[in-house]
N, C-alpha and C positions, 0 to 999 in steps of 0.2 A: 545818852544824848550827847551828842557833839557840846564843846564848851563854846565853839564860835557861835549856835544858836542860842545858847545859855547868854551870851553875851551882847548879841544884837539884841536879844528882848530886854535887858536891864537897860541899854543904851537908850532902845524906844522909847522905855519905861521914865527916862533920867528928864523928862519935860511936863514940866506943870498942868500945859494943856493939855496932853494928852492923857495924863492922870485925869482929868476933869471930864476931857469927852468919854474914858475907859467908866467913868463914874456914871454918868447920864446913860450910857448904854447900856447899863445894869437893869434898869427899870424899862426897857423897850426899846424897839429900834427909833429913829430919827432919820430925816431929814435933812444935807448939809443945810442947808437954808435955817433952819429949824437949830441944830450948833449952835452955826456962828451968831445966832440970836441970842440963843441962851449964853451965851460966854462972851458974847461981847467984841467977838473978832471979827475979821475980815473975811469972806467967802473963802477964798484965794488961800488964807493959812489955814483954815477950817481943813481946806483942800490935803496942803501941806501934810499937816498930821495925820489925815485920815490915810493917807499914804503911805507913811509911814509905819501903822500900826496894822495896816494891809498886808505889807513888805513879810510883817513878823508872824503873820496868820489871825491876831487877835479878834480884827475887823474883817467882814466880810460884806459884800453891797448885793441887795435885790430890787432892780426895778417893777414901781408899779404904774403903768402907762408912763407917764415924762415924768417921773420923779423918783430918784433914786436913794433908799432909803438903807441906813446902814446898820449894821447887829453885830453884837459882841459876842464871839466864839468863846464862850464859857467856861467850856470843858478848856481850851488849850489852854484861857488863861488861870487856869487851876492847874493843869498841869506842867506848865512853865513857871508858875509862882511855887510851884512846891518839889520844883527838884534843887533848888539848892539846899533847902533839910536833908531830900533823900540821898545826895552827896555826903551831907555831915553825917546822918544817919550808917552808909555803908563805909562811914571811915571808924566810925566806934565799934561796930561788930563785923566778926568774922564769919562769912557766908560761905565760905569756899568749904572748909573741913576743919576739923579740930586737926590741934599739931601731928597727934598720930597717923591720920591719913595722910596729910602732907608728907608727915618722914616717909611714910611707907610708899608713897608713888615716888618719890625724888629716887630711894632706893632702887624702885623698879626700873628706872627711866633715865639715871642720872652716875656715870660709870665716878670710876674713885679720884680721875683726874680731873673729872666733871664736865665731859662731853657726852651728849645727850645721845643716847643708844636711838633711841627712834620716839616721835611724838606721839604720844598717847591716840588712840581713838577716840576715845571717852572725851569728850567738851570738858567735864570738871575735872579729870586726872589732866590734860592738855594745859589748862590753865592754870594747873598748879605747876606744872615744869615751864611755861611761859613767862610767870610771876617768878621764877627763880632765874629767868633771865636778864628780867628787866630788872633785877633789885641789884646784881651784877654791874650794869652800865651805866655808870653813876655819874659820865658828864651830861653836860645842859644837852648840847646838841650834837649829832654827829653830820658829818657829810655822807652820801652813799657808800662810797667807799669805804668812810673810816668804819660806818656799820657792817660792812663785810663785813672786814678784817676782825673785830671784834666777836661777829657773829661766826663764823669759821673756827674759831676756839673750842665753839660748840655743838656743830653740826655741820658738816660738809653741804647742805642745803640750805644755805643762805637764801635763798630768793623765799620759799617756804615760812620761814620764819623770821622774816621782815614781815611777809603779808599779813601772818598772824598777830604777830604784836600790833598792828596798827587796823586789823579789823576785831582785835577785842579790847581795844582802847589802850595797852598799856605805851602804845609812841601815836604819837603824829607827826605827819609826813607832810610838809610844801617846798615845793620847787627844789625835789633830792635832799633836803635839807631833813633829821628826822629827831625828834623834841619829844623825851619822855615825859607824859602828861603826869602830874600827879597821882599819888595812889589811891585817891577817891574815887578817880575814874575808870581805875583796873576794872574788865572787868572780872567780877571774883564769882560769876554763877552762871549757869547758861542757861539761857532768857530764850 
Protein backbone atom coordinates (compact mmCIF):
# COMPACT_ATOMS: atom_id res chain seq x y z
CA UNK A 1 0.00 0.00 0.00
CA UNK A 2 1.27 3.26 -1.11
CA UNK A 3 2.03 5.60 2.06
CA UNK A 4 0.38 8.66 0.36
CA UNK A 5 -3.06 6.58 0.71
CA UNK A 6 -1.87 5.45 4.12
CA UNK A 7 -1.88 9.13 4.61
CA UNK A 8 -4.91 10.79 3.10
CA UNK A 9 -7.00 8.25 5.18
CA UNK A 10 -5.32 9.28 8.59
CA UNK A 11 -5.75 12.92 7.29
CA UNK A 12 -9.69 12.08 6.71
CA UNK A 13 -9.65 10.26 9.80
CA UNK A 14 -7.92 13.73 11.78
CA UNK A 15 -11.91 15.40 12.18
CA UNK A 16 -14.25 14.80 14.85
CA UNK A 17 -17.10 14.75 12.58
CA UNK A 18 -16.21 12.44 10.55
CA UNK A 19 -15.17 10.10 13.21
CA UNK A 20 -18.98 10.60 14.32
CA UNK A 21 -20.58 10.13 10.89
CA UNK A 22 -17.68 6.83 10.33
CA UNK A 23 -19.48 5.91 13.81
CA UNK A 24 -23.44 6.25 13.03
CA UNK A 25 -22.51 4.31 9.73
CA UNK A 26 -21.60 1.40 11.59
CA UNK A 27 -25.04 0.65 12.46
CA UNK A 28 -26.70 1.35 8.89
CA UNK A 29 -26.78 3.50 6.11
CA UNK A 30 -28.26 7.18 6.52
CA UNK A 31 -29.63 9.74 4.91
CA UNK A 32 -27.43 13.26 4.64
CA UNK A 33 -30.59 14.90 5.87
CA UNK A 34 -30.89 12.33 8.50
CA UNK A 35 -26.61 13.26 9.70
CA UNK A 36 -26.86 16.54 9.83
CA UNK A 37 -29.81 15.93 12.33
CA UNK A 38 -28.29 13.53 14.23
CA UNK A 39 -24.98 15.59 14.83
CA UNK A 40 -26.18 18.77 14.89
CA UNK A 41 -24.70 20.31 11.68
CA UNK A 42 -25.42 22.09 8.75
CA UNK A 43 -26.59 20.10 5.34
CA UNK A 44 -23.84 21.80 3.56
CA UNK A 45 -20.77 20.45 6.12
CA UNK A 46 -22.72 17.06 6.51
CA UNK A 47 -21.94 17.51 2.62
CA UNK A 48 -18.41 18.49 3.21
CA UNK A 49 -17.40 15.46 5.08
CA UNK A 50 -19.28 13.11 3.38
CA UNK A 51 -16.93 13.99 0.53
CA UNK A 52 -14.30 13.71 1.97
CA UNK A 53 -14.65 10.34 3.33
CA UNK A 54 -15.98 9.52 -0.40
CA UNK A 55 -12.45 10.92 -1.75
CA UNK A 56 -10.76 8.00 0.59
CA UNK A 57 -13.31 5.07 -0.35
CA UNK A 58 -14.69 4.71 3.16
CA UNK A 59 -18.25 6.16 2.11
CA UNK A 60 -19.94 5.12 -0.53
CA UNK A 61 -23.88 6.65 -1.75
CA UNK A 62 -26.92 4.56 -3.22
CA UNK A 63 -29.86 6.26 -4.23
CA UNK A 64 -33.36 5.25 -3.37
CA UNK A 65 -35.88 7.22 -5.63
CA UNK A 66 -34.78 11.28 -4.52
CA UNK A 67 -32.98 10.23 -1.62
CA UNK A 68 -29.57 9.40 -1.32
CA UNK A 69 -28.52 7.26 1.35
CA UNK A 70 -24.93 6.76 2.45
CA UNK A 71 -22.90 3.26 3.72
CA UNK A 72 -19.71 2.73 5.32
CA UNK A 73 -17.32 0.48 3.21
CA UNK A 74 -16.26 -1.74 6.08
CA UNK A 75 -13.92 -4.00 4.80
CA UNK A 76 -11.68 -0.94 3.57
CA UNK A 77 -12.01 0.66 6.71
CA UNK A 78 -10.68 -2.52 8.30
CA UNK A 79 -8.26 -2.56 6.00
CA UNK A 80 -6.91 0.87 6.10
CA UNK A 81 -7.08 0.95 9.86
CA UNK A 82 -4.93 -2.21 10.08
CA UNK A 83 -2.17 -1.60 7.88
CA UNK A 84 -0.26 0.54 10.10
CA UNK A 85 0.33 -2.71 12.55
CA UNK A 86 0.86 -4.74 9.28
CA UNK A 87 3.77 -2.10 8.64
CA UNK A 88 5.14 -2.54 12.39
CA UNK A 89 4.35 -5.96 12.04
CA UNK A 90 6.71 -6.59 8.70
CA UNK A 91 9.41 -4.49 10.36
CA UNK A 92 9.93 -6.97 13.29
CA UNK A 93 10.04 -10.07 11.26
CA UNK A 94 11.98 -11.22 8.40
CA UNK A 95 9.68 -12.58 5.53
CA UNK A 96 12.15 -12.63 2.74
CA UNK A 97 14.62 -15.67 3.81
CA UNK A 98 16.80 -16.39 6.66
CA UNK A 99 20.50 -14.91 6.40
CA UNK A 100 21.63 -18.14 4.73
CA UNK A 101 19.52 -17.69 1.66
CA UNK A 102 20.23 -14.12 1.40
CA UNK A 103 24.19 -14.75 1.52
CA UNK A 104 23.62 -17.55 -0.80
CA UNK A 105 21.80 -15.49 -3.64
CA UNK A 106 24.03 -12.17 -3.05
CA UNK A 107 26.76 -14.77 -3.74
CA UNK A 108 25.00 -15.94 -6.91
CA UNK A 109 24.10 -12.60 -8.14
CA UNK A 110 26.37 -10.12 -6.53
CA UNK A 111 30.20 -10.20 -8.20
CA UNK A 112 33.25 -9.39 -5.56
CA UNK A 113 33.40 -5.65 -6.54
CA UNK A 114 29.67 -5.79 -6.01
CA UNK A 115 28.08 -5.33 -9.48
CA UNK A 116 25.29 -7.14 -9.88
CA UNK A 117 25.97 -10.06 -12.67
CA UNK A 118 22.18 -10.24 -13.74
CA UNK A 119 18.80 -9.83 -11.76
CA UNK A 120 17.42 -12.73 -10.60
CA UNK A 121 14.08 -14.36 -12.11
CA UNK A 122 12.78 -15.55 -9.19
CA UNK A 123 10.63 -12.33 -7.37
CA UNK A 124 12.09 -13.50 -3.85
CA UNK A 125 15.89 -14.09 -5.05
CA UNK A 126 15.25 -10.32 -7.13
CA UNK A 127 14.30 -8.75 -4.07
CA UNK A 128 16.96 -9.95 -2.07
CA UNK A 129 19.57 -8.33 -4.58
CA UNK A 130 17.11 -5.14 -4.79
CA UNK A 131 17.15 -4.79 -0.94
CA UNK A 132 21.04 -4.90 -1.09
CA UNK A 133 20.78 -2.08 -3.24
CA UNK A 134 18.59 0.11 -1.54
CA UNK A 135 20.38 -0.52 1.86
CA UNK A 136 23.56 0.91 -0.35
CA UNK A 137 22.04 4.41 -1.25
CA UNK A 138 21.81 6.03 1.90
CA UNK A 139 20.95 9.56 1.00
CA UNK A 140 17.45 11.10 1.56
CA UNK A 141 16.80 11.80 -2.08
CA UNK A 142 18.35 11.61 -5.29
CA UNK A 143 17.76 13.45 -8.52
CA UNK A 144 17.49 11.23 -11.90
CA UNK A 145 20.62 11.58 -12.68
CA UNK A 146 22.28 11.35 -9.38
CA UNK A 147 20.37 7.76 -9.30
CA UNK A 148 22.00 6.78 -12.55
CA UNK A 149 25.28 7.40 -11.64
CA UNK A 150 24.89 5.59 -8.42
CA UNK A 151 22.96 2.94 -10.11
CA UNK A 152 25.64 2.35 -12.92
CA UNK A 153 28.03 1.07 -10.10
CA UNK A 154 25.81 -1.68 -10.19
CA UNK A 155 24.41 -2.60 -13.31
CA UNK A 156 24.80 -1.19 -16.68
CA UNK A 157 20.88 -1.16 -16.75
CA UNK A 158 19.94 1.64 -14.91
CA UNK A 159 16.40 2.30 -16.39
CA UNK A 160 15.66 -1.72 -15.26
CA UNK A 161 16.42 -1.15 -11.85
CA UNK A 162 15.00 2.17 -11.05
CA UNK A 163 11.71 0.71 -12.30
CA UNK A 164 12.16 -2.01 -9.82
CA UNK A 165 13.01 -0.32 -6.87
CA UNK A 166 9.99 1.92 -7.12
CA UNK A 167 7.38 -0.89 -8.21
CA UNK A 168 8.46 -3.08 -5.15
CA UNK A 169 8.29 -0.13 -2.80
CA UNK A 170 12.00 0.14 -1.91
CA UNK A 171 12.07 4.24 -3.69
CA UNK A 172 9.51 6.49 -4.56
CA UNK A 173 9.66 8.57 -7.34
CA UNK A 174 7.87 12.52 -8.01
CA UNK A 175 8.70 14.81 -10.54
CA UNK A 176 12.37 12.86 -11.24
CA UNK A 177 13.03 13.54 -7.89
CA UNK A 178 13.51 9.52 -6.16
CA UNK A 179 13.09 9.24 -2.00
CA UNK A 180 13.89 5.87 -0.43
CA UNK A 181 10.85 4.91 1.46
CA UNK A 182 11.46 3.20 4.73
CA UNK A 183 12.19 -0.30 5.32
CA UNK A 184 8.83 -1.15 6.51
CA UNK A 185 7.58 -0.66 3.14
CA UNK A 186 10.35 -2.84 1.24
CA UNK A 187 8.90 -5.03 -0.26
CA UNK A 188 10.28 -8.30 1.28
CA UNK A 189 7.76 -11.24 -0.41
CA UNK A 190 6.14 -11.56 -3.49
CA UNK A 191 2.49 -10.80 -2.97
Amino acid sequence: MQLDRLEAFHKALGDKNRLRIIAILQHGAKAGSDLAEQLFLKHATVSHHLHKLKDIGLVYQRRDRNTIYYHLHEKRLKDMSSAVTLIGLRADTDLVADKNEKTSVLDNFVQCDGTIKALPAKQKKRLIVLAYVAETLTEATYSESEMNEELLKFHSDTATLRRELIMNHFFYREKNYYERNPREMWMTESR
